[in-house]
N, C-alpha and C positions, 0 to 999 in steps of 0.2 A: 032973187028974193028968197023962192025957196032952202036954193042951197045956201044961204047967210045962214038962215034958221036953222038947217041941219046943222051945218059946221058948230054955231054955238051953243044949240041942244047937246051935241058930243062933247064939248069942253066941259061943259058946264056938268055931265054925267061922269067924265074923266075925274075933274077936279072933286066932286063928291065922294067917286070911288078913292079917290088915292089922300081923302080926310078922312075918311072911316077906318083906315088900317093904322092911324096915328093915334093910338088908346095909348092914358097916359096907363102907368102902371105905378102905383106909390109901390114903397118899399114896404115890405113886412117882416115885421119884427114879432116872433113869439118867443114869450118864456123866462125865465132870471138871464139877464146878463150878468156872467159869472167872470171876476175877475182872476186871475191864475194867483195873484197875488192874495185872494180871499181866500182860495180851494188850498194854498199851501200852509193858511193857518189855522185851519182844521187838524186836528189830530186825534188820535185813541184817545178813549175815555173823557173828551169833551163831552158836556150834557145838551140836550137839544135846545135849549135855549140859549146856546153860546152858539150852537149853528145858526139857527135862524137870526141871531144878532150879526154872524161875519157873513151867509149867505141869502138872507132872506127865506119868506116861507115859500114851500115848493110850488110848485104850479099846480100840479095836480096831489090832491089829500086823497087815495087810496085808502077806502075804510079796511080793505081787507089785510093790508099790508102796513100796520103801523108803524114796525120797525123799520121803515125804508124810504127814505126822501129821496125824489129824484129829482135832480134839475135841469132842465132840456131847454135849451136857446136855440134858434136858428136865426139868420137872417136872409129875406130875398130879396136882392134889389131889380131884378126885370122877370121878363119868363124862363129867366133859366136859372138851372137850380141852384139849390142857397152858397149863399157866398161862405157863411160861418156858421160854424154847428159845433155844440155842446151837449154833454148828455154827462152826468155825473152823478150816481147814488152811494150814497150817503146808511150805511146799516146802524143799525142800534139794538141794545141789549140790557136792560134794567134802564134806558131814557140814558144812556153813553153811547159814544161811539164807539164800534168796533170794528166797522171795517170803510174801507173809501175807496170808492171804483172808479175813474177819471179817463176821459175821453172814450168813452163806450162808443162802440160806429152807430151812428144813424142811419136812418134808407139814404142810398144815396141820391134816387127823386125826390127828395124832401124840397 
């Protein structure tokens, strides 16, 4: 009688341990998802309202750096690291484009 009890105390602590390491993980997504097909109809001397019409507004609004949109995407689907990653800023000079900088490296633990 005893040993039934033990045996099923152990299952039953087995079976607890080995649901506790089954965390689901949702996917995470930060940032513009930027299509290649939006980033290639950006050009010089576009005004920032014609970006933010093909790219949307940036993620982060940098007060110190007005002249400069960045747009940083990642995606992570488990615990290992991101599947897709983006980083692309955007310069400007009198509220025009001037310059476009595309695929910048991100960390790569991101």
């Amino acid at each position: 009688m005893i040993m039934r009890k033990t045996i099923i105390l152990l299952v039953t602590i087995l079976c607890l341990s080995a649901a506790g390491g089954c965390v689901y993980r949702a996917a995470i997504s930060q940032g513009n998802l930027i299509e290649q097909e939006d980033v290639d109809q950006v050009k010089i001397g576009m005004t920032t309202n014609q970006v933010r019409f093909l790219l949307g507004t940036p993620m982060v609004d940098d007060p110190f750096t007005r002249d400069r949109w960045d747009y940083v995407y990642y995606l992570k689907l488990t615990r290992a690291d991101a599947v897709s990653k983006r980083w692309i800023s955007i310069y400007f000079v009198d509220e025009k484009v001037s310059e476009i900088r595309a695929d910048l490296e991100l960390s790569p633990t991101l």
